[in-house]
Kinemage of the C-alpha trace (Angstrom):
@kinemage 1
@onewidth
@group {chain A} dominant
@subgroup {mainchain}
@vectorlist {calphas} color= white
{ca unk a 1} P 66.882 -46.064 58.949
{ca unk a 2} L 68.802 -47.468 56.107
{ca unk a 3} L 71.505 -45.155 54.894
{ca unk a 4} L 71.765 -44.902 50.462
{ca unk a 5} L 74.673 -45.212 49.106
{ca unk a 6} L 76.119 -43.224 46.776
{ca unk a 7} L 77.400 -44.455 43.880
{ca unk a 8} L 78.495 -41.553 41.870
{ca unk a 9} L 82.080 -41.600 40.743
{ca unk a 10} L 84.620 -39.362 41.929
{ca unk a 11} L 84.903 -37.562 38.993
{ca unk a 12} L 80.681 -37.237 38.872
{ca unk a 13} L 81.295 -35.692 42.327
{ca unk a 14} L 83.882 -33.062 41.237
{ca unk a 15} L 81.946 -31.961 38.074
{ca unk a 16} L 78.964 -31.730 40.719
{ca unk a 17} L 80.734 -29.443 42.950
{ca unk a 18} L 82.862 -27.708 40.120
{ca unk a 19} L 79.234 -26.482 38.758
{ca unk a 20} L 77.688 -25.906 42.428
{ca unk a 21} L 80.512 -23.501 43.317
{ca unk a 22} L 79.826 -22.338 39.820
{ca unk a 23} L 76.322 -21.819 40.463
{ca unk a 24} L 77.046 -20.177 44.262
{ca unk a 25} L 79.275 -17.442 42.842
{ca unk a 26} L 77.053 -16.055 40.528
{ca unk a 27} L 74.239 -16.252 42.878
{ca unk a 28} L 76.857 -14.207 45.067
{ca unk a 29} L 77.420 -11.693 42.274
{ca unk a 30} L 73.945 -11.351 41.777
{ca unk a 31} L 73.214 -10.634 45.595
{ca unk a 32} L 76.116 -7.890 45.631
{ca unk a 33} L 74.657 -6.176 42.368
{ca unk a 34} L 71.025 -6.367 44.108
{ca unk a 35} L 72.589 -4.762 47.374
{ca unk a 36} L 74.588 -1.940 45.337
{ca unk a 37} L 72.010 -0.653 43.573
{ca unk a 38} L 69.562 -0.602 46.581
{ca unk a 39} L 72.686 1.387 47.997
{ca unk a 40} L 72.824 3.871 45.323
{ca unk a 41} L 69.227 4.141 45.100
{ca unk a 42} L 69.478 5.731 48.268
{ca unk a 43} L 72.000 7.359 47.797
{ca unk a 44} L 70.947 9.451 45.265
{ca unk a 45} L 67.595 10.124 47.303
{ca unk a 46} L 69.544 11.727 49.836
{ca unk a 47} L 71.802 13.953 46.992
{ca unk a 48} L 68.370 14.663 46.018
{ca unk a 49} L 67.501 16.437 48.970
{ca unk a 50} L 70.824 17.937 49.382
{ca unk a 51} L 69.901 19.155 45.756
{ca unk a 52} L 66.584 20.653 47.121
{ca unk a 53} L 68.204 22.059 50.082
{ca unk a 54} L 70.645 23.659 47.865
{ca unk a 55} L 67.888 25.471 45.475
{ca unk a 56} L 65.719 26.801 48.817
{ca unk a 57} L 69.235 28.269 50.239
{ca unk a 58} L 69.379 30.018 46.849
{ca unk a 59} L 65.868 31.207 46.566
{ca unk a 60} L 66.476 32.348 49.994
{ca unk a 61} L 69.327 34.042 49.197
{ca unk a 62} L 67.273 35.707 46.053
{ca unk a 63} L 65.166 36.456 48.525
{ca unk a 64} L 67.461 38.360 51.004
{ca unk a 65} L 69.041 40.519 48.303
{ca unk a 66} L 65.118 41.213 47.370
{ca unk a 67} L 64.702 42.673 50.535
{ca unk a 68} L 68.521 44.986 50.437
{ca unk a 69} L 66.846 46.372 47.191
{ca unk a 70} L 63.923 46.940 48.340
{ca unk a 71} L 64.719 47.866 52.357
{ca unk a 72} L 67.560 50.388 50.616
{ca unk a 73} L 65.466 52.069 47.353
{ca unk a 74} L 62.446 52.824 49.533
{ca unk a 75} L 62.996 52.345 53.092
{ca unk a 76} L 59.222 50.843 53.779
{ca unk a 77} L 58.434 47.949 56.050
{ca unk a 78} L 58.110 45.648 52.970
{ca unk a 79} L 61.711 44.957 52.939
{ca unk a 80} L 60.917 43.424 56.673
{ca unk a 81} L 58.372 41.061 55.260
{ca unk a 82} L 60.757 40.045 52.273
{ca unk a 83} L 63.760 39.142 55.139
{ca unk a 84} L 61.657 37.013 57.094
{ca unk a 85} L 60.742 34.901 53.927
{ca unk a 86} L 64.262 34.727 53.089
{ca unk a 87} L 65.345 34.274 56.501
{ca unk a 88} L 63.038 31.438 56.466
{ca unk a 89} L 63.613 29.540 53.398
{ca unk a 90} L 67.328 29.796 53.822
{ca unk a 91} L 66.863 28.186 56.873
{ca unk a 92} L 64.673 25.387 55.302
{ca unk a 93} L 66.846 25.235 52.732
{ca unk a 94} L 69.998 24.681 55.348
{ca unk a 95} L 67.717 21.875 57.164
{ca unk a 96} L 67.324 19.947 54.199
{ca unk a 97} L 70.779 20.344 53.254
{ca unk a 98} L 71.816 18.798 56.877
{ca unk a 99} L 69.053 15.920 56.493
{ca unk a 100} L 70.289 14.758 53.483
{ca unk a 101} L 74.188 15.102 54.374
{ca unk a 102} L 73.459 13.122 57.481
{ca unk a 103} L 71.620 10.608 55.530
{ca unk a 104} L 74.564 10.103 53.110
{ca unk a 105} L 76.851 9.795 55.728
{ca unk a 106} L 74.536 6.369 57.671
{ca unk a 107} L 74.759 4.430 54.626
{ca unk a 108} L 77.305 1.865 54.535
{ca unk a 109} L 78.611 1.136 51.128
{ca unk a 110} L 79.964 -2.325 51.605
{ca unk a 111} L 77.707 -4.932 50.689
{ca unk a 112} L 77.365 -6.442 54.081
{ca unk a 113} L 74.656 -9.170 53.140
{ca unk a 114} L 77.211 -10.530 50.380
{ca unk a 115} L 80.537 -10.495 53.037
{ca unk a 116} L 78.105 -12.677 55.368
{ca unk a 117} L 76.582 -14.821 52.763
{ca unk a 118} L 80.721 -14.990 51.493
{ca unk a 119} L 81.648 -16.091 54.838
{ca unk a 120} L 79.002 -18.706 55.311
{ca unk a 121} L 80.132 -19.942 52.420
{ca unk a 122} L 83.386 -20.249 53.229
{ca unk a 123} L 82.412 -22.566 56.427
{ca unk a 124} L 80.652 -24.723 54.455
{ca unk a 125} L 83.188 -25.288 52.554
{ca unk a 126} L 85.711 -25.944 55.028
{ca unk a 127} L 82.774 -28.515 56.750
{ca unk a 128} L 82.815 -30.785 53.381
{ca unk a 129} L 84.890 -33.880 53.789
């Protein structure tokens, strides 16, 4: 094998790298704004549901004073029926509410992809002659 030689000038070489390093960092900036917004995407899924959770726990609780009203102005077994539903959608609405606090609380909000890629980078560099 026959090695090339290269016969760029020093100052070619700089400019090279001067527009590499250029070109890495905003490939690097790019990467971190693709990774936040897949963060907050998610994110606001799971405030979502926490949102969702939070209107069932209401409806239940609409539902439970329904059923006061009713259990108190006519004391019939329809103010039974009306608890259980509210029993049971406050409780759905509590699950949710949990599900989606839980979920918020997993995601990580550094942009862990970026630090590596950052880091790789950084070893390269310190490789170059």
């Amino acid at each position: 094998m026959q090695r090339q030689e290269d016969t760029r000038s020093l100052g070619e070489l700089f400019s090279e790298l001067a527009n590499e390093t250029t070109m890495l960092v905003r490939q690097e900036i790019q990467l971190a704004r693709t990774e936040m917004t897949q963060k907050a995407t998610r994110a606001g899924k799971d405030v979502g549901m926490i949102g969702a959770g939070g209107a069932l726990a209401y409806a239940g609780l609409l539902a439970l004073i329904a059923a006061l009203i009713i259990g108190l102005g006519e004391l019939i077994p329809l103010w039974l029926s009306a608890l259980i539903v509210g029993l049971v959608v406050v409780g759905v609405g509590y699950m949710l509410i949990q599900r989606g606090l839980t979920a918020l609380k997993q995601i990580d909000p550094v942009p862990q992809q970026t630090i590596q890629t950052l880091q790789e980078d950084k070893e390269w560099v310190k490789e170059q002659p």
